[in-house]
VOGU-3710 file (C-alpha; in Angstrom, 3 decimals, decimal comma):
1> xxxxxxxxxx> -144,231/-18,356/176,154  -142,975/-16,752/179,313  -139,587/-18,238/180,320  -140,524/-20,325/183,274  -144,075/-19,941/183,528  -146,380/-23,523/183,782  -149,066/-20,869/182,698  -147,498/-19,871/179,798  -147,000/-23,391/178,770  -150,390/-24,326/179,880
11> xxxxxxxxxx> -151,930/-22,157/177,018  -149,176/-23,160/174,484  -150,402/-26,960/175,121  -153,808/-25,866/175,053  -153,573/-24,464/171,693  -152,267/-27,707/170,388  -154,579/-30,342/169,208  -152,457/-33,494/168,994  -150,889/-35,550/171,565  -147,525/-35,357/169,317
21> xxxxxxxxxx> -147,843/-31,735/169,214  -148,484/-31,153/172,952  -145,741/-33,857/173,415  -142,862/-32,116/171,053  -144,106/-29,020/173,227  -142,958/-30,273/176,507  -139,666/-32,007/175,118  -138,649/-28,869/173,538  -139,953/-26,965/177,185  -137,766/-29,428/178,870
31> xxxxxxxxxx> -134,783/-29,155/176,888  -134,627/-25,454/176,728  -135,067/-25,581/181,060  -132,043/-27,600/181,174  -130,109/-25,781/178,655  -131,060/-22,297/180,561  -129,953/-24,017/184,191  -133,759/-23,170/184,801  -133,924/-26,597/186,978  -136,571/-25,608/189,267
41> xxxxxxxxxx> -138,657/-25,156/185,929  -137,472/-28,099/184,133  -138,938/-30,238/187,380  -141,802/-28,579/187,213  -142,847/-29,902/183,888  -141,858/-33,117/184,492  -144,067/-32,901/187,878  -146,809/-32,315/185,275  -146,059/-35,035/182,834  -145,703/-37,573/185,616
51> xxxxxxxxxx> -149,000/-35,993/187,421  -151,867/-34,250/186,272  -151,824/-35,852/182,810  -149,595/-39,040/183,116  -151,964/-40,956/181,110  -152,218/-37,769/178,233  -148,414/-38,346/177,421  -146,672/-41,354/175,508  -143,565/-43,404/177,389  -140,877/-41,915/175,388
61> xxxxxxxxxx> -141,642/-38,426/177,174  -142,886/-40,047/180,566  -140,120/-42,263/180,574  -137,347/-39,791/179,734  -139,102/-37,179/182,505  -138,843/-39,537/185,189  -135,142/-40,283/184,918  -134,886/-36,881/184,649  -136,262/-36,204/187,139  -135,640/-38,807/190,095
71> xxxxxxxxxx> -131,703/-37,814/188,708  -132,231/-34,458/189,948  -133,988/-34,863/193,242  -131,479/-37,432/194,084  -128,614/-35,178/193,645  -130,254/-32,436/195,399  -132,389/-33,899/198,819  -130,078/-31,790/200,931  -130,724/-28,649/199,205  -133,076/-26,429/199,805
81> xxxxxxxxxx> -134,609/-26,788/196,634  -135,950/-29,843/197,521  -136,307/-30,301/201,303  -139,127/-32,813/200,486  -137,564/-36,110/200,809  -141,302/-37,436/199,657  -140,351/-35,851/195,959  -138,154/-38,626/195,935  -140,120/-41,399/197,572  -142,934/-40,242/194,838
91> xxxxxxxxxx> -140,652/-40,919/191,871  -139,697/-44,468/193,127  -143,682/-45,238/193,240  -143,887/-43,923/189,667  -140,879/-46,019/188,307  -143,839/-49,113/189,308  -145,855/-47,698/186,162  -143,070/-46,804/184,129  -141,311/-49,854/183,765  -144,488/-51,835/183,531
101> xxxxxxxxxx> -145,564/-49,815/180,658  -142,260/-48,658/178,662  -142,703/-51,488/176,054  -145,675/-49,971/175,343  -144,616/-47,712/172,634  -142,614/-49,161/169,659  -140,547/-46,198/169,631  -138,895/-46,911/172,759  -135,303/-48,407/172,331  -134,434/-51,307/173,949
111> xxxxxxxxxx> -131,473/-49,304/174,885  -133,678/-46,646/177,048  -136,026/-49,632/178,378  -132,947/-51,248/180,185  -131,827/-48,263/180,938  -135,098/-47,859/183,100  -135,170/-51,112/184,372  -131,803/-50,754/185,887  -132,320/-46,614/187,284  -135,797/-48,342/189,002
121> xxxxxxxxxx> -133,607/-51,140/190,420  -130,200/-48,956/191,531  -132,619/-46,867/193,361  -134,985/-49,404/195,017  -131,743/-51,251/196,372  -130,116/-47,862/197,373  -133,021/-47,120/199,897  -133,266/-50,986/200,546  -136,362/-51,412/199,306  -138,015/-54,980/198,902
131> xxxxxxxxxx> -137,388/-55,512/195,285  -140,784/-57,226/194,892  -142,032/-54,390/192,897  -139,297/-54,222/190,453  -139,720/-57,863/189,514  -143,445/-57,594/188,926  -142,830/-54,416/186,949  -140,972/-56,737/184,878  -142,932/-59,119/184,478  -145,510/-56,557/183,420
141> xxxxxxxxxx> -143,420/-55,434/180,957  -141,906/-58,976/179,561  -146,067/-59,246/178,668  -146,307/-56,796/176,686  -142,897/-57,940/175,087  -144,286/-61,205/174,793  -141,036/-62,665/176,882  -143,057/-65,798/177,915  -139,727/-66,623/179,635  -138,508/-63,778/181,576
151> xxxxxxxxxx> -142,304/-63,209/182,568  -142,221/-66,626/184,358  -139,024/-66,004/185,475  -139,652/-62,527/186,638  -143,330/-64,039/188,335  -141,603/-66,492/190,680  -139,311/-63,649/192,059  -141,972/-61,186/192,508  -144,263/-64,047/194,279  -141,298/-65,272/196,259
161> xxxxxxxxxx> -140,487/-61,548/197,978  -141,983/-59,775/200,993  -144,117/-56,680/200,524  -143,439/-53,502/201,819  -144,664/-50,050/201,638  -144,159/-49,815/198,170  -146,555/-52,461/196,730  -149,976/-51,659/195,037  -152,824/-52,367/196,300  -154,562/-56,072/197,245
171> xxxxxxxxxx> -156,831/-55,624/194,199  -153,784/-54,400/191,533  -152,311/-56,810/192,859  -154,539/-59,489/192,066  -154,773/-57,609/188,642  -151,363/-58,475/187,594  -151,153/-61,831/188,538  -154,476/-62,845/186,600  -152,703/-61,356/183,537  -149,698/-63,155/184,013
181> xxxxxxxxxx> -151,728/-66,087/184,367  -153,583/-65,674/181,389  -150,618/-65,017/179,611  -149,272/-67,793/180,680  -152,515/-70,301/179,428  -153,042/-70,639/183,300  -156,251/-69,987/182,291  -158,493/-71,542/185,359  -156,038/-70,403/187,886  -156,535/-66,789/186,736
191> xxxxxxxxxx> -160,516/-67,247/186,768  -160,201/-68,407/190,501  -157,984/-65,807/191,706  -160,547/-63,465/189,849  -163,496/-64,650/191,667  -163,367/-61,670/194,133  -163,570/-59,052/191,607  -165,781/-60,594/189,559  -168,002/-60,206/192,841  -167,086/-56,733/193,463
201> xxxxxxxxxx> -165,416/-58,265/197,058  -162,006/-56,660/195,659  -162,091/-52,980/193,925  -159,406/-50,438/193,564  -159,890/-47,452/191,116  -158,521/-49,397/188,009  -159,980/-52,519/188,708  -161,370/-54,342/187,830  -161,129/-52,129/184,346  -157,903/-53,460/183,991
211> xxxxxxxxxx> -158,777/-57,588/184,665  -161,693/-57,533/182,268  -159,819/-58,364/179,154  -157,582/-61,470/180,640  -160,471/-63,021/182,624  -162,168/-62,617/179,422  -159,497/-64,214/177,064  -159,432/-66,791/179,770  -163,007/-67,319/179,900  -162,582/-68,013/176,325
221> xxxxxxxxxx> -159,533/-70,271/176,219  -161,910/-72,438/178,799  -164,470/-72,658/176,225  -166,953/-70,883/178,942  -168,004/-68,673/176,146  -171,233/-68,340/177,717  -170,458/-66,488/180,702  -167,953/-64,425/178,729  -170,708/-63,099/176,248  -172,447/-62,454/179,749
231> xxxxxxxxxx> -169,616/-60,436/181,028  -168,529/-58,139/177,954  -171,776/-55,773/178,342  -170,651/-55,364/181,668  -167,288/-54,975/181,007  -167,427/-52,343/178,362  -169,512/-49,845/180,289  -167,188/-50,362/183,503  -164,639/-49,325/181,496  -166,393/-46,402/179,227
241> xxxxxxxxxx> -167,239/-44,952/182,403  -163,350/-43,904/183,656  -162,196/-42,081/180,356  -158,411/-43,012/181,843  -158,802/-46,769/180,651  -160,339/-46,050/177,435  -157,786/-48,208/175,697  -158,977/-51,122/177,614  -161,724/-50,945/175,333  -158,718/-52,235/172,099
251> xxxxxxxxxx> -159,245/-56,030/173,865  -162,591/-56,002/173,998  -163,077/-55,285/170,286  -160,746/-58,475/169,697  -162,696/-60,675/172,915  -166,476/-59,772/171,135  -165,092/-60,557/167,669  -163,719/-63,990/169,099  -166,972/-64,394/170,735  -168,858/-64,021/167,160
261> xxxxxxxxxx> -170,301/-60,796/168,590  -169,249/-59,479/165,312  -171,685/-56,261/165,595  -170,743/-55,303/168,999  -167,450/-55,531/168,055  -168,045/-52,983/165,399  -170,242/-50,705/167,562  -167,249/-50,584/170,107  -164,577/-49,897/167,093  -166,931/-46,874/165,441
271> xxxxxxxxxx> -167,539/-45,424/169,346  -163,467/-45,681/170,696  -161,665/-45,794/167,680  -160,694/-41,688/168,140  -159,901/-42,411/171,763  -158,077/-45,160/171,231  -156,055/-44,219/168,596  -155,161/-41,230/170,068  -154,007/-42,475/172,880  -150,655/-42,234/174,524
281> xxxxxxxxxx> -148,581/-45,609/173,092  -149,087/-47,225/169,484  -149,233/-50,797/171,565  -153,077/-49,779/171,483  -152,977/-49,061/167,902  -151,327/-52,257/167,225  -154,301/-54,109/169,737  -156,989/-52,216/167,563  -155,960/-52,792/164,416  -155,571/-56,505/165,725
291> xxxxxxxxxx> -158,913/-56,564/166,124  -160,654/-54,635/163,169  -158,866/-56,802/160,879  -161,644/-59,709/161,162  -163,945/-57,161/159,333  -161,971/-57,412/156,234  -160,536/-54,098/155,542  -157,044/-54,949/154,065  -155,879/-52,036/155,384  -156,449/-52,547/158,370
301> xxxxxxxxxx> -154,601/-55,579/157,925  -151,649/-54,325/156,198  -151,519/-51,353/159,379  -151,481/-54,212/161,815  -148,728/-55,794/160,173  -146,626/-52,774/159,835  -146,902/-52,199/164,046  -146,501/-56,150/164,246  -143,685/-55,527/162,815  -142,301/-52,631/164,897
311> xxxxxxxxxx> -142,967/-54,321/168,273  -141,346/-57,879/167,355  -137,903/-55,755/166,008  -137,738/-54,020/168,783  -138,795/-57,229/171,059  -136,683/-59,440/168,831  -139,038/-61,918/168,728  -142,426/-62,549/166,081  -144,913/-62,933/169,181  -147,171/-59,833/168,169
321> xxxxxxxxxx> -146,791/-61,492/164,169  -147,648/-64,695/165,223  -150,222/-63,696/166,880  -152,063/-61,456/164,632  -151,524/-64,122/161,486  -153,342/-67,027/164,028  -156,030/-64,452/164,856  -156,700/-62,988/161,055  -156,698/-66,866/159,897  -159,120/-68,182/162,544
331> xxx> -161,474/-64,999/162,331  -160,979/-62,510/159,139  -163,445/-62,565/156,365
//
């Protein structure tokens, strides 16, 4: 590969079939950029991890790019390297996905996801941004962590703040809250603040992709199991049709299986299981292998146990254990 050519890497990544491969690729590419003083080229592949294939890469790389990066702009917006104050303004938007999603990948430290937390917060504050978006970014990321505690916590900040130019959009952010509530068993207060995008009134490019599974779970928790079996047709060929929320597909396997739609649920497993599980973050390993375990396969069991048990070490808590022993009781063979 040509030092400090994107096209040379381009075809090295394109001759690499795996996501781990393609990944080690760009760590390695990164590494040696730094190493060389080559910083122009270094940000340039961290440009393209953050951009034109954010969703390709796990968090671990994402996540280590974007500090990298943001690091670098910041010490450099008077040079002329980067005259663009937006490069800047661009990371701080992308620390909203980041921190949300960091927990997403078992091999993430805790170490490196406060580490995150606290760059997305020393930088928000240092352009005096509302911190709004920081808070629900936690709370995003206390879900996945299964922090029932810091999520409610980190909910009443984010609800109590003013918006500002850095919030999502009306619909994403209608998206989070219904998976808080859900989350939080607020089950019928997340169905009413979904009414809109059930009706298609409130759209965004991810939703409502994204809100499927909790107004789904909390269509179920209501015992309105009706209009759920309704929905999931509906909701599985939204989401087949944006290749970029495959995994979204990992919840619905689970929702059809709790729904005793047993043979839809199996359909969906033999379609997506490729794409799911070679997706970006083992968190949608963990959610399909979750699910497949009703069918019986003790393997499939014993594999969902083993990422149970990743997530809760790392999480220090037994939420993803608990929750997969409660499910596998209720609905394995």
């Amino acid at each position: 590969m040509e030092q400090g050519s994107l096209e040379g890497l381009y075809e090295k990544l394109n001759g690499l079939k795996s996501v781990i491969d393609k990944e080690e690729c760009l760590f390695d590419a990164i590494r040696d950029a730094v190493e060389a003083e080559n910083f122009e080229f270094a940000a340039q592949i961290c440009d393209f991890v953050l951009n034109d294939d954010f969703e390709k890469f796990g968090a671990v790389l994402r996540t280590r790019a974007l500090l990298w990066l943001t690091n670098h702009i910041a010490q450099n917006l008077k040079e002329s390297e980067y005259p663009n104050f937006g490069d800047f303004t661009d990371c701080l938007w992308k620390f909203k996905w980041i921190v949300s999603g960091v927990a997403k990948s078992s091999m993430i430290e805790k170490e490196l996801i406060d580490e995150t937390n606290e760059a997305m917060l020393f930088y928000y504050e240092r352009l005096e941004l509302s911190p709004a978006s920081y808070y629900k970014a936690l709370m995003n990321q206390n879900i996945v962590m299964g922090d029932a505690r810091g999520a409610k916590a980190n909910y009443e900040l984010w609800k109590k703040l003013a918006k500002d130019d850095m919030s999502d959009c009306e619909a994403c952010e209608a998206s989070d809250e219904i998976a808080y509530l859900n989350f939080a068993g607020e089950h019928a207060a997340a169905l009413e603040l979904a009414a809109p995008i059930l009706s298609g009134e409130l759209t965004c490019g991810e939703v409502p992709h994204t809100t499927y599974a909790p107004i789904l779970f909390s269509m179920i928790a209501l015992g309105r199991t009706w209009e759920a079996k309704a929905l999931l047709p509906k909701a599985a060929a939204t989401i087949e049709s944006n290749p970029r929320v495959i995994n979204q597909i990992a919840p619905l396997i689970e929702i059809a299986v709790r729904l005793d739609e047993r043979e839809t649920a199996l359909s969906l497993a033999r379609k997506h299981s490729a794409a799911i599980l070679d997706g970006n973050d083992d968190l949608n390993d963990l959610r399909f292998f979750i699910a497949v375990s009703a069918f019986g396969d003790e393997g499939d069991y014993k594999t969902a146990l083993e990422l149970t048990g990743k997530f809760d070490a790392r999480n220090q808590n037994f939420y993803y254990a608990d929750y997969l022993n409660k499910f596998y009781e209720e609905f394995g063979v």
